[in-house]
Structure formats: C-alpha cells, structure tokens
FIKOLZA-1660 file (N, C-alpha, C; in steps of 0.1 Angstrom, whole numbers, plus 5000, padded with zeros to 4 digits):
% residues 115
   i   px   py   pz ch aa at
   1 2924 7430 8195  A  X  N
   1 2928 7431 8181  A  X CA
   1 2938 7443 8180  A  X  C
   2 2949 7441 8175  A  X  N
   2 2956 7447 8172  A  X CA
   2 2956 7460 8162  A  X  C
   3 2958 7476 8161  A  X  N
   3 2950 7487 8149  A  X CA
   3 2962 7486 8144  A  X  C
   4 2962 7490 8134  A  X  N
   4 2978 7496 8123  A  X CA
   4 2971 7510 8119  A  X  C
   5 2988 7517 8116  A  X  N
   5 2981 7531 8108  A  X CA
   5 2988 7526 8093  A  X  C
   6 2984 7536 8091  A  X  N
   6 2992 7534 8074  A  X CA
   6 3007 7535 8075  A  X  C
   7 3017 7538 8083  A  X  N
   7 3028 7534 8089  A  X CA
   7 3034 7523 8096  A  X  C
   8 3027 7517 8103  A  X  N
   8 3027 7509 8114  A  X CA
   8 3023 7494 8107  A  X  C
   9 3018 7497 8100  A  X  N
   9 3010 7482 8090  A  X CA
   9 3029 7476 8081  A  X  C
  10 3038 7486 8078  A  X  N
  10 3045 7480 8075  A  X CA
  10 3056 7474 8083  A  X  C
  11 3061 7478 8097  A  X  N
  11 3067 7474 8109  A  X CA
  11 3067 7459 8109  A  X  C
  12 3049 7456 8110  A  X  N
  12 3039 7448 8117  A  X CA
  12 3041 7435 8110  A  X  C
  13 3046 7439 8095  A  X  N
  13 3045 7428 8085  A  X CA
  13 3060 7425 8084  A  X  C
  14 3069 7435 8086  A  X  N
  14 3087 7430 8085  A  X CA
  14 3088 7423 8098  A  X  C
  15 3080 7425 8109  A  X  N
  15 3081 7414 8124  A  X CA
  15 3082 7401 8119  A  X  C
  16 3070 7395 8109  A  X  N
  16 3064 7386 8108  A  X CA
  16 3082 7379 8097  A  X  C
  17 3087 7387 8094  A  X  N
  17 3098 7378 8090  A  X CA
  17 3111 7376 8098  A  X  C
  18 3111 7380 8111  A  X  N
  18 3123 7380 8123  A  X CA
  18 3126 7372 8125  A  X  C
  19 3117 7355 8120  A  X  N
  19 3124 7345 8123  A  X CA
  19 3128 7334 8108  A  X  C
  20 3129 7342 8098  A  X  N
  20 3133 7331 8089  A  X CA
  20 3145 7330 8091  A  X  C
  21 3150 7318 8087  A  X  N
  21 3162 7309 8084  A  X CA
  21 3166 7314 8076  A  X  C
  22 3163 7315 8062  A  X  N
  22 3170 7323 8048  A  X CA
  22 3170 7338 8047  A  X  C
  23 3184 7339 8049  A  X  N
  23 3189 7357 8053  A  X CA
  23 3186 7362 8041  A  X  C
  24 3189 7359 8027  A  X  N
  24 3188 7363 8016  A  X CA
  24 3170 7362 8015  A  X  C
  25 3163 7354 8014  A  X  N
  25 3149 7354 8015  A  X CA
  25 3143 7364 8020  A  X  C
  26 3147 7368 8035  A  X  N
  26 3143 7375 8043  A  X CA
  26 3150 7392 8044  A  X  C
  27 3158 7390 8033  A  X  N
  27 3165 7406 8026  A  X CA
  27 3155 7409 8019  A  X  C
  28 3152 7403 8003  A  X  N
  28 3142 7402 7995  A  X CA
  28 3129 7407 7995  A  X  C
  29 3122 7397 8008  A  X  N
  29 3107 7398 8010  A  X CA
  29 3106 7414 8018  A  X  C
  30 3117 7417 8027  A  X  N
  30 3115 7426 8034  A  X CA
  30 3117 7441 8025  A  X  C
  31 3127 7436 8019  A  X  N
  31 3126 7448 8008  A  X CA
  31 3114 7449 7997  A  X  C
  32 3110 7444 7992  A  X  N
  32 3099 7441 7985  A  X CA
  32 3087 7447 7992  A  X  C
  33 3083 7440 8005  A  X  N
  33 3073 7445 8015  A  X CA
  33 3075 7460 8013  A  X  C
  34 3084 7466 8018  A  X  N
  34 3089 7478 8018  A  X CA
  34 3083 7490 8008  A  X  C
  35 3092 7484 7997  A  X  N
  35 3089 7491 7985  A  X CA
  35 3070 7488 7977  A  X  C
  36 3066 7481 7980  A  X  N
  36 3056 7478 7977  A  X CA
  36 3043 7485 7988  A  X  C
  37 3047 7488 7999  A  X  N
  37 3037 7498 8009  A  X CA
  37 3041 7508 8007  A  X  C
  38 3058 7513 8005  A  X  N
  38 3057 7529 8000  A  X CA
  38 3051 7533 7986  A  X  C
  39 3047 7518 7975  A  X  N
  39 3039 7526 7968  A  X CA
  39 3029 7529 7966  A  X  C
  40 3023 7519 7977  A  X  N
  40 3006 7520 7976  A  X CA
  40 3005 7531 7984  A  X  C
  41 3014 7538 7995  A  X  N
  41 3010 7551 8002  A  X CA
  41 3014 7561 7988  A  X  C
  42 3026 7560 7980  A  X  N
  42 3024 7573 7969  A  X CA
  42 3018 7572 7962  A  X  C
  43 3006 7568 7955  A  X  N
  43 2998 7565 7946  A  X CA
  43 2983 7567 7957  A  X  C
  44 2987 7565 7965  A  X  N
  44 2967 7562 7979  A  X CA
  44 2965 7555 7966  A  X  C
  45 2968 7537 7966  A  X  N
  45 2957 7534 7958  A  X CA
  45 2945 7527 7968  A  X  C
  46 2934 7529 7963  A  X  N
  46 2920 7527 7965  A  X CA
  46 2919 7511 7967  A  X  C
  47 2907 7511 7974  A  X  N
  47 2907 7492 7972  A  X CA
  47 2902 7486 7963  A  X  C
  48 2896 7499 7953  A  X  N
  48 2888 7491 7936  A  X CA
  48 2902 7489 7931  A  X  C
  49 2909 7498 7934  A  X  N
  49 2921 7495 7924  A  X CA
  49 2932 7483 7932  A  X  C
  50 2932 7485 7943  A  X  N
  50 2941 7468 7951  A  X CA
  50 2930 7457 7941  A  X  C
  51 2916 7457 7941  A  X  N
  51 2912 7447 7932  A  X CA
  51 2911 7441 7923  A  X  C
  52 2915 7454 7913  A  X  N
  52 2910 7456 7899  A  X CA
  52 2930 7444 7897  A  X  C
  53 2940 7453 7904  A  X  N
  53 2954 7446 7905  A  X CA
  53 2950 7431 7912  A  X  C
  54 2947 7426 7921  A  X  N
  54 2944 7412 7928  A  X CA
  54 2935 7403 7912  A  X  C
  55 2926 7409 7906  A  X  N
  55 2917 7404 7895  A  X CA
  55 2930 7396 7883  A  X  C
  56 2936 7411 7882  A  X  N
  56 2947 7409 7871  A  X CA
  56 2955 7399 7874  A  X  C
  57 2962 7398 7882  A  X  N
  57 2977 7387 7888  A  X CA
  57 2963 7372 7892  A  X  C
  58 2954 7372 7894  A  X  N
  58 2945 7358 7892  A  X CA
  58 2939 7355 7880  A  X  C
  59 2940 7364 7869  A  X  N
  59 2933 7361 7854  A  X CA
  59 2951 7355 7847  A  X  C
  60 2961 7361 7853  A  X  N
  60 2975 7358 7849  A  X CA
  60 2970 7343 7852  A  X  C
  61 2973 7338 7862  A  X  N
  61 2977 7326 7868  A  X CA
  61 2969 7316 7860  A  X  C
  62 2956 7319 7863  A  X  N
  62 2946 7308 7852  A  X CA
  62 2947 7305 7842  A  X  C
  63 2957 7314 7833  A  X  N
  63 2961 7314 7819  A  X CA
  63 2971 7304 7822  A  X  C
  64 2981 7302 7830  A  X  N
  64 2995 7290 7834  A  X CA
  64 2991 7276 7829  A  X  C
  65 2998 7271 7823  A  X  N
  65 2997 7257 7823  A  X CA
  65 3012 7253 7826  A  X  C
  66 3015 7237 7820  A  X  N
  66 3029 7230 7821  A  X CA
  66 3033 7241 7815  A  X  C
  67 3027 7242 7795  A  X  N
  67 3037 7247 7788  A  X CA
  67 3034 7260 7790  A  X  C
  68 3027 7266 7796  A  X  N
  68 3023 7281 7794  A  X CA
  68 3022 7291 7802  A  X  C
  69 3037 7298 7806  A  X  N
  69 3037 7305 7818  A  X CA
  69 3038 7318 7819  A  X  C
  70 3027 7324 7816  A  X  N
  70 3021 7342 7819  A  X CA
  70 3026 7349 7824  A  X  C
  71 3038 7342 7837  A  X  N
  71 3044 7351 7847  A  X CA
  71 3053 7356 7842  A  X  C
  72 3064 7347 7831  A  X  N
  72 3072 7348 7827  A  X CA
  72 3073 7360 7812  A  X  C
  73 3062 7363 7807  A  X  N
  73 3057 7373 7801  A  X CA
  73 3050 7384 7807  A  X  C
  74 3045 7383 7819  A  X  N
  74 3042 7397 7825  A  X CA
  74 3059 7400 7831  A  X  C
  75 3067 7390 7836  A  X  N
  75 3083 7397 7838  A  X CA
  75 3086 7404 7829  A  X  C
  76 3085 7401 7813  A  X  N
  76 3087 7405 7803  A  X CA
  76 3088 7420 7801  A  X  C
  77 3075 7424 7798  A  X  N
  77 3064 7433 7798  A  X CA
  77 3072 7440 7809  A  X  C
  78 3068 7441 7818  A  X  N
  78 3074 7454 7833  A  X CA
  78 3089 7452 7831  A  X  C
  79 3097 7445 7824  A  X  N
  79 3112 7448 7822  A  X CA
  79 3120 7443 7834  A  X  C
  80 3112 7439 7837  A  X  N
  80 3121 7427 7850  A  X CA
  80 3129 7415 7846  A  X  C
  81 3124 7409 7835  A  X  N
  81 3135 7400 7830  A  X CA
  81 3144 7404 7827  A  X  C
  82 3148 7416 7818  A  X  N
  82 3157 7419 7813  A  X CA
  82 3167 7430 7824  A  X  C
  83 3161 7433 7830  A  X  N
  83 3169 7441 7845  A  X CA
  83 3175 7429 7851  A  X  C
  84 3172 7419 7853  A  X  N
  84 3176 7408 7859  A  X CA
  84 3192 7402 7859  A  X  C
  85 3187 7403 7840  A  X  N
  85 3197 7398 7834  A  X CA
  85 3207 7404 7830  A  X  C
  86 3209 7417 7829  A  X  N
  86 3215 7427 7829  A  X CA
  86 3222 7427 7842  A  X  C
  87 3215 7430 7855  A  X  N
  87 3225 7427 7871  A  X CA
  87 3230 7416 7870  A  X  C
  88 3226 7404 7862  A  X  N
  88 3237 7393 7868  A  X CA
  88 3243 7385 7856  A  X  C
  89 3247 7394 7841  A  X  N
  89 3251 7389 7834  A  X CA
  89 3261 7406 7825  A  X  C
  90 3266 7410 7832  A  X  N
  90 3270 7425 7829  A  X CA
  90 3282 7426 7816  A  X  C
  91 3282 7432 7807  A  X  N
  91 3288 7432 7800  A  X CA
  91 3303 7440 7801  A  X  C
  92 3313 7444 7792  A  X  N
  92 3320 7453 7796  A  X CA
  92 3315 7466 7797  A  X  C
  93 3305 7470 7789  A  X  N
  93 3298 7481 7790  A  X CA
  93 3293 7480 7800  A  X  C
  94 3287 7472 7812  A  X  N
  94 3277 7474 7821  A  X CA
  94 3264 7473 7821  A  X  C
  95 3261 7465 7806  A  X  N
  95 3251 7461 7808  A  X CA
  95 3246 7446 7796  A  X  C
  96 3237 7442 7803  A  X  N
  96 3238 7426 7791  A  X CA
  96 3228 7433 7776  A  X  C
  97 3230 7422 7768  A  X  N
  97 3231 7423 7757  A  X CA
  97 3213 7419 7756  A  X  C
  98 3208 7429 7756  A  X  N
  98 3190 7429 7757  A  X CA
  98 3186 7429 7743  A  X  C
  99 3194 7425 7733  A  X  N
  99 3183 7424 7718  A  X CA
  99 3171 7407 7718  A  X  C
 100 3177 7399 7722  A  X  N
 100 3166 7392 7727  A  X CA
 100 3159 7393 7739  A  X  C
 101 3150 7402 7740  A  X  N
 101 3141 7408 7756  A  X CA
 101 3136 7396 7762  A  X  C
 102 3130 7389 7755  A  X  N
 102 3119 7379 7762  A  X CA
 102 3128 7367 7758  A  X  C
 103 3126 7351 7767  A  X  N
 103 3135 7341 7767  A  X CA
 103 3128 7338 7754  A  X  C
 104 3137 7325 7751  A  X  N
 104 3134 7315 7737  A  X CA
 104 3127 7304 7744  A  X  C
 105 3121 7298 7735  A  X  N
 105 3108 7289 7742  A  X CA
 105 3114 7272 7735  A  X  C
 106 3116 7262 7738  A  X  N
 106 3122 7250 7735  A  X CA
 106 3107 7242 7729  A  X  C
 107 3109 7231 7726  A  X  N
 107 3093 7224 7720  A  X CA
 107 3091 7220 7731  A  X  C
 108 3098 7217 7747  A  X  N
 108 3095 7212 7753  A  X CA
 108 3086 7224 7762  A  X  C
 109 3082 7236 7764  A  X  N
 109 3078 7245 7772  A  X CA
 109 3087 7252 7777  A  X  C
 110 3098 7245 7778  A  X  N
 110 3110 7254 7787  A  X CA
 110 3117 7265 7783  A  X  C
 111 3114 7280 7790  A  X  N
 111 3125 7289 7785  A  X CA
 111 3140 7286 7785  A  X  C
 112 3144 7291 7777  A  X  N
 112 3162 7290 7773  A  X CA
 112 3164 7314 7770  A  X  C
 113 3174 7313 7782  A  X  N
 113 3173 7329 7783  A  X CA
 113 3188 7331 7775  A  X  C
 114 3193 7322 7774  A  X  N
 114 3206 7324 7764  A  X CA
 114 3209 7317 7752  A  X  C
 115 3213 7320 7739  A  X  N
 115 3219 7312 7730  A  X CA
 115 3207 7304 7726  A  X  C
% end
C-alpha cells in the first residue's frame, strides 16, 4: 500500500489525471485539485469539519429535483455565478452587469441568466 504525506497526496491525485483526453477538463480538475488541498492544508481542516462539509453538499443534492436545483443557488451564494459571468461576459468597464446576481427561473424550471 502505498503512504502519502500531506504533500505527496496531492502529486498522487494530479497522476491520476495524465491520461485524460480533455486538455481543458484536465486543466480544470487539476487546478481545482490543487487549490482545494492547498486549502484544506491552510485552514488543517479536521475530519469533523471534511464531514460536517461532505453532510452539507449531500443535504444540497437531496433538496434537487427536475425543477429544483440547490446547486445553482449554492453557485449563487459563494459568488461563483456571478464571477463566471463577469469572465465571460465583460463589459467595457471590465466587468458584467451583476444587478441581477442569481438567474431568472422560466415556468418551465429552466434558468435564463440573461434578459
């Protein structure tokens, strides 16, 4: 069996993407991986707290239905939608037009993020 340290655990897990097909995918995840172990090393979070976080993103999900998607409101909330949209909708100012923060909802369930 193979040990990791708290350094070595992140190598271990960017290996495991050396053979995707999707370069962009494999930018992403690897960055993501990345930033997501350097935070749990600045924070030392605990494994009540990896839990208490694992509890939360599974009480998210249960809440999802067709019309009802949690994820899309926890994007909300942490300002990720709106960063999003901002990088890929830039204004002359440099940045998009955030007075509507969260998408518009259709009768059908479907977000509409513009107009």
């Amino acid at each position: 069996m193979r040990e990791f340290d708290e350094k070595s655990i992140t190598g271990a897990v960017l290996e495991r993407l050396a053979d995707c097909n999707d370069p962009r995918f494999k930018q992403v995840m690897s960055s993501l991986v990345t930033h997501l172990h350097d935070f749990v090393r600045e924070v030392r979070l605990t494994e009540a707290e990896w839990m208490t976080a694992i509890q939360f993103l599974t009480d998210v999900g249960r809440t999802c239905t067709e019309k009802r998607q949690e994820f899309i409101l926890l994007s909300d909330t942490l300002g990720v939608s709106v960063l999003v949209i901002t990088l890929n909708h830039p204004t002359d100012r440099g940045s998009a037009d955030s007075s509507g923060c969260a998408p518009r909802w259709r009768a059908d369930g479907h977000a509409v993020l513009h107009g």
